[in-house]
C-alpha positions as CSV (number, residue, x, y, z in Angstrom):
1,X,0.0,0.0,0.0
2,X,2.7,2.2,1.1
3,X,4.4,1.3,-2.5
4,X,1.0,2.2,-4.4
5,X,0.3,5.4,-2.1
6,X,4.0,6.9,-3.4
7,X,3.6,6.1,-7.1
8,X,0.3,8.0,-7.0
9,X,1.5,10.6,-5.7
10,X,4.4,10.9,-7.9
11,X,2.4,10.9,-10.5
12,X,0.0,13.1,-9.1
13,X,2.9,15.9,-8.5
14,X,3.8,15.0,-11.8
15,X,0.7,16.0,-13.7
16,X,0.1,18.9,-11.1
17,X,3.3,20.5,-12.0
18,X,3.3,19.8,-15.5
19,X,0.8,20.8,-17.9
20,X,-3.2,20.7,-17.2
21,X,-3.4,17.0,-18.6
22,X,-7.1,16.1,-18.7
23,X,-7.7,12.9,-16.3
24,X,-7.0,9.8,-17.2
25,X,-11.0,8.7,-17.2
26,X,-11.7,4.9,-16.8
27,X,-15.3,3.5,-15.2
28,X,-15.1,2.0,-12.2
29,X,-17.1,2.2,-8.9
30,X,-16.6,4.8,-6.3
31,X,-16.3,2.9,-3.1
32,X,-13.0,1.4,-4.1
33,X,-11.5,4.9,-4.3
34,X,-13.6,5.8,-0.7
35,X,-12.4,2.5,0.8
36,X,-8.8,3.2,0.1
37,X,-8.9,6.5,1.3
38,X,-10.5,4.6,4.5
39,X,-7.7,2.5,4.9
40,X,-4.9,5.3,4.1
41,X,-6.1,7.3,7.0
42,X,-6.8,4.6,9.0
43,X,-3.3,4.3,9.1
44,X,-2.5,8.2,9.5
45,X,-4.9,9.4,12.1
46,X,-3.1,10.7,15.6
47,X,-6.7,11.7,16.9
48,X,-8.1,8.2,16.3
49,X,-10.8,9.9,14.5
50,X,-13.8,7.4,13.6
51,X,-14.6,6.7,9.7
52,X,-18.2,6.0,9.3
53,X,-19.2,4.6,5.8
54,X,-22.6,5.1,4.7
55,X,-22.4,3.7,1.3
56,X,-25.6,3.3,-1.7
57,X,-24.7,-0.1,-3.0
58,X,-27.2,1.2,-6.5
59,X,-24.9,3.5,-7.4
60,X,-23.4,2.3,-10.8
61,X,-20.0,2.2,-12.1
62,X,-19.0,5.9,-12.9
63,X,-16.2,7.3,-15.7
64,X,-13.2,9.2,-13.0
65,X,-9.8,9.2,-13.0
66,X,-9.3,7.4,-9.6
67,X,-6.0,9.1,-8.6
68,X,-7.2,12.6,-9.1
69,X,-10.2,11.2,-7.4
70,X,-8.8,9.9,-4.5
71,X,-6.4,13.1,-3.9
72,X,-9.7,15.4,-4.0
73,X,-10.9,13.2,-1.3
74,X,-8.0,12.9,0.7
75,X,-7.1,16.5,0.6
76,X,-10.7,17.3,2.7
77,X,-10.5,14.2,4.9
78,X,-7.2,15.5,6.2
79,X,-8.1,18.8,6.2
80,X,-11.4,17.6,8.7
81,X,-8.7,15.1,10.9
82,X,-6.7,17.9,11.4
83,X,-9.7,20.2,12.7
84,X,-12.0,17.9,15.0
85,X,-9.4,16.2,17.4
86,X,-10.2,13.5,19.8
87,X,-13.8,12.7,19.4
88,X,-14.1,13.2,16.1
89,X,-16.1,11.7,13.5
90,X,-15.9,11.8,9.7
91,X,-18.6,10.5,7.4
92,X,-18.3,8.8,3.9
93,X,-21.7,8.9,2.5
94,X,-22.4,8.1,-1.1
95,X,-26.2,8.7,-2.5
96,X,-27.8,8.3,-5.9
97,X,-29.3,11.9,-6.7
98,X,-31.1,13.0,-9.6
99,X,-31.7,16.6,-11.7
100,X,-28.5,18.4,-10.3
101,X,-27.2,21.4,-12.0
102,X,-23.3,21.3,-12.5
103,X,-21.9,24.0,-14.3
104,X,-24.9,25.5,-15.3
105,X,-25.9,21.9,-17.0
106,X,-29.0,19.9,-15.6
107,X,-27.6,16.3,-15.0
108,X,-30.1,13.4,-14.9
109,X,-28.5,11.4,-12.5
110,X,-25.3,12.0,-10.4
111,X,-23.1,10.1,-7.8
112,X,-23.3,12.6,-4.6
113,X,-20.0,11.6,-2.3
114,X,-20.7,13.6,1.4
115,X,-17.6,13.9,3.3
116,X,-19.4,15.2,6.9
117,X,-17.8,15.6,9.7
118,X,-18.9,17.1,13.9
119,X,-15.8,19.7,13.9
120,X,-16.2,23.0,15.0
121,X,-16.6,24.3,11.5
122,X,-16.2,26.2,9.0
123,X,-15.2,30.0,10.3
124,X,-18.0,32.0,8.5
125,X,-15.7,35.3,7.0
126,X,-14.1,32.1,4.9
127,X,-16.9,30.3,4.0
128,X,-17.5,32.5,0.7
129,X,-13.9,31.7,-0.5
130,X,-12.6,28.4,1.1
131,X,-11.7,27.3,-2.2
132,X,-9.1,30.3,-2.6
133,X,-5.8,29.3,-2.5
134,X,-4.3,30.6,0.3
135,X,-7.4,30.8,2.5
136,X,-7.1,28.7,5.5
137,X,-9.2,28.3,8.6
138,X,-6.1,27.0,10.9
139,X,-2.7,28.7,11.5
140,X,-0.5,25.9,10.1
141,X,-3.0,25.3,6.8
142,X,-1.4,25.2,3.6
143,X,-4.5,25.8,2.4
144,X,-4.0,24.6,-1.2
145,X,-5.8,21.4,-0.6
146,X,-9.6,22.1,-1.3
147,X,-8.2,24.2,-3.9
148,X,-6.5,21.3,-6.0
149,X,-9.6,19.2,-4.8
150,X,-11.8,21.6,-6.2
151,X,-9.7,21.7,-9.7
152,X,-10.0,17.9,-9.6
153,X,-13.3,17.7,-9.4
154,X,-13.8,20.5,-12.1
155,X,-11.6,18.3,-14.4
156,X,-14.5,15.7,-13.8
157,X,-17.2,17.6,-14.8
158,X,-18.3,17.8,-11.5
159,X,-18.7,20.2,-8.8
160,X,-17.4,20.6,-5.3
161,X,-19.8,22.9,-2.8
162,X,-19.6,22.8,1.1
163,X,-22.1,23.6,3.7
164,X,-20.7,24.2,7.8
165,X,-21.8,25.2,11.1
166,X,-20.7,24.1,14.5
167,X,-20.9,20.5,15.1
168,X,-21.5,19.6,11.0
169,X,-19.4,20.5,8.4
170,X,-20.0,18.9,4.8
171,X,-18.1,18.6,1.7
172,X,-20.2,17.8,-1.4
173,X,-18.7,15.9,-4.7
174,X,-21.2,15.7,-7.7
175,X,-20.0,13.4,-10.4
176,X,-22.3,12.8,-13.4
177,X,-23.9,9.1,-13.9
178,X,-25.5,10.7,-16.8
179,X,-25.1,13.6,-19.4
180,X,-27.6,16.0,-19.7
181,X,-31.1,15.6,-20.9
């Protein structure tokens, strides 16, 4: 895993830093990229945080580019480990939803990934432009990761939106099951 882990993100810092390559799209289902970013920060979690999965089994097999995928995901995982301490808990939630607009395009049917977590969330001042780079909630934050997750997602055709207040902070993903009709 630890082999797998490094090699994707080589090539992740690879394609980042290069030019905008348009990602590497292959259909697959979604909870294998979810279940490995389970296990990842299963192994990475100094707060023993507690992963809930709360997976729909209907949802088909979806066109992504898993590494991109799984670095979108990862990037707000960590970001909501490193805000809710001891205590915490971080929900994977995966729902079938239909007639979503994404871009200004009404999509039929669309694979809706929550990432929730019960932090203290989202300071409101940055709430309008948490996807900024270099907006950050903490002191340390980098705060380029919901940034590039945001620009991964985008490069899916999809869209990244949040909603937060005390005690429930959630991190939407929209990825299109079907085009527009």
């Amino acid at each position: 895993m630890i082999i797998e882990q490094a090699d994707r993100l080589t090539n992740l810092v690879d394609r980042l830093l290069g030019p905008n390559q348009l990602p590497k799209m292959n259909t697959q289902n979604v909870h294998v990229v979810l279940e490995k970013v389970a296990q990842l920060v299963s192994f990475n979690n100094p707060h023993k945080t507690r992963i809930v999965k709360d997976y729909d089994p209907s949802i088909p097999d979806i066109s992504f580019d898993e590494d991109k995928l799984h670095q979108a995901i990862l990037n707000i995982v960590n970001n909501a480990i490193q805000v809710i301490g001891n205590e915490g808990q971080i929900t994977l939630k995966t729902r079938a939803a239909s007639n979503k607009t994404i871009n200004g395009k009404r999509i039929k049917l669309v694979a809706q990934i929550s990432i929730i977590d019960n932090g203290p969330g989202i300071p409101e001042k940055i709430q309008d432009t948490l996807f900024y780079p270099m907006v950050s909630g903490r002191a340390n934050g980098t705060s380029l990761g919901l940034s590039i997750s945001q620009t991964l997602i985008n490069q899916h055709n999809g869209k990244l939106s949040c909603v937060s207040q005390p005690g429930h902070t959630e991190f939407i993903i929209l990825l299109p099951i079907s085009e527009e009709k």
